[in-house]
N, C-alpha and C positions, 0 to 999 in steps of 0.2 A: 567380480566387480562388473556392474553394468551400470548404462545410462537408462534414464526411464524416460524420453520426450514424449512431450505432452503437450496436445494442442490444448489452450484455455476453453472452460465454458461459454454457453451461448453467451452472446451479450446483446443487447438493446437493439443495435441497430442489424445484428444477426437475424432478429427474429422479424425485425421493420423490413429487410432486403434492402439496406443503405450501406454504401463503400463506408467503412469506417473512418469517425473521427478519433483522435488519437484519445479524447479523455472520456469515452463509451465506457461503462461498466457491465457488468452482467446481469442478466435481467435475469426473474424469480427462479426459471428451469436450470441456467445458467447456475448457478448457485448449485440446487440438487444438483447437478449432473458434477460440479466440483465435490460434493459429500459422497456422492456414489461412488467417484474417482481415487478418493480419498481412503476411503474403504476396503477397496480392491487391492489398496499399494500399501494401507497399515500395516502388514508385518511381513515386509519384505526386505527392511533394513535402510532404509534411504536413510543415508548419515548427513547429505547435503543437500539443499535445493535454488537454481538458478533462476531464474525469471525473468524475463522482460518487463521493462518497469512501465508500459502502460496497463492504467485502472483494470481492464478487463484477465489481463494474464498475472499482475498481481494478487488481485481478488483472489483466484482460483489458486495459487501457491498459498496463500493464507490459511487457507482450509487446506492443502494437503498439510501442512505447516503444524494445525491445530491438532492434527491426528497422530502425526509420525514423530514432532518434538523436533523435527531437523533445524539446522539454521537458515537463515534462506538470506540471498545476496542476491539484488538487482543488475541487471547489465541492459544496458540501453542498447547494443549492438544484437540485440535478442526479438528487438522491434520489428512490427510487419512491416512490408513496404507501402514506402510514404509516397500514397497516392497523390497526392498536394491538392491542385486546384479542386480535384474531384471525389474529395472527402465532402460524406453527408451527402451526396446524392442518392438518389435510390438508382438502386440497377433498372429498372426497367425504363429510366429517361434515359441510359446510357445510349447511345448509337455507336458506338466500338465494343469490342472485347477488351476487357484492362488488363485479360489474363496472357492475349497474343503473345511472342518471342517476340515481334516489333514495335509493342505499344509503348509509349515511353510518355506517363503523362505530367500534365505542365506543372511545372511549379512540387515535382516532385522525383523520385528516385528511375533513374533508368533501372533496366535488368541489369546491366553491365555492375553498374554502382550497389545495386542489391546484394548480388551475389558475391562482391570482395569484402561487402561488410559480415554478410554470412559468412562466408570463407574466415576469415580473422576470429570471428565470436567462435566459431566451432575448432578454432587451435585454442583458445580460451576455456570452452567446455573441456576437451581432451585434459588439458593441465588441470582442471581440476577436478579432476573424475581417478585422482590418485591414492583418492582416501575415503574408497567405500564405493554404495553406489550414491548416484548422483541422480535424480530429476532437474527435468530441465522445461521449464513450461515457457509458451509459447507460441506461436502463430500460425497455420496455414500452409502459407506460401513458405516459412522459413525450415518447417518442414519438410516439404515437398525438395527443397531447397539441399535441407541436407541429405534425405534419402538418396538426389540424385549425384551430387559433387563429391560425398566423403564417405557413402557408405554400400557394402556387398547388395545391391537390390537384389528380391527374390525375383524370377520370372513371374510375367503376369502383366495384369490390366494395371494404370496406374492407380494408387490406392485412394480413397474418398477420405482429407482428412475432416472428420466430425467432429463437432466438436465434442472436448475432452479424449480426443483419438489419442491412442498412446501405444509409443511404439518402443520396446524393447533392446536394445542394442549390447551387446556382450563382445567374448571373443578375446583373442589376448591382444588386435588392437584394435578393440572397438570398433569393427566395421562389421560385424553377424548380427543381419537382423532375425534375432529370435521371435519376436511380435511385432507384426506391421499393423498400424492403424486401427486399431480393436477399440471399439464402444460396447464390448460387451455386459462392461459392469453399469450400462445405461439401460439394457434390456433384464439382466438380476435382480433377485429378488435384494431389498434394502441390505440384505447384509452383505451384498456382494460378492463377486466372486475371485476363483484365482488366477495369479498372474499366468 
């Protein structure tokens, strides 16, 4: 049994360099990079698949969705953090870091409140990672998020998640990361390659 997490495809404002709005969907690479993805994880068994139910990380479950036959269920606790006032701006007007340990911005999620709703959604993935393997697609920072709070990290540099980054998770409980943050099946040839 493993988890397959998976950052979603580029989306629109990925490839603009704007903090995300929450109803961005995936622009045209975005797309391929979900059917590359797809490809790579075809016959690996994924019996289920979880998602964040904004447009950009459903999109890209859709297509693994179309390939593997799995079911897939939304979870809103799966969601990136909700920058607020400073969705839709472009990074380069920013004058702070959004990514700091102190930035806490307006009219949207502290780290604090992030990371309990991450913490909650990932006893939610565990329970339902009982019946096979499971993908779990999803964001970034939520990621980043659970690499660091619920699972064995390997040594090393932190890992760059790209998007459609997908990280492997096994173990008898789920905390061996077997593949951290691999885009490899972005750089293979269309048929892709193995997990």
């Amino acid at each position: 049994m493993a988890i397959y997490l998976i950052r979603h495809g580029e989306s629109v404002s990925n490839a603009a360099r704007i903090v995300q709005l929450p109803d961005v969907r995936l622009s045209p690479a975005g797309i391929e990079q979900a059917e590359r993805l797809a490809r790579r994880l075809a016959d690996v068994g994924i019996a289920r698949i979880l998602s964040s139910d904004l447009p950009r990380a459903v999109m890209t479950a859709e297509v693994l969705q179309r390939v593997t036959g799995a079911p897939m269920t939304l979870d809103a606790g799966l969601q990136e953090r909700n920058y607020g006032d400073i969705r839709g701006t472009p990074y380069a007007a920013l004058c702070v870091d959004i990514f700091a340990a102190d930035y806490e911005p307006p009219g949207g999620e502290t780290w604090a409140e992030f990371h309990a709703r991450v913490d909650a959604v990932w006893a939610r993935v565990l329970a339902a990672a009982t019946a096979g393997h499971l993908a779990v697609v999803t964001h970034g920072l939520v990621c980043q998020a659970v690499l660091e709070r619920h699972l064995d990290a390997p040594a090393g540099d932190a890992p760059v998640w790209g998007n459609t980054a997908l990280t492997v998770i096994d173990g008898p409980t789920l905390r061996h990361v077997r593949v951290l943050a691999s885009t490899a099946h972005l750089d293979a040839s269309p048929t892709g390659s193995a997990v």
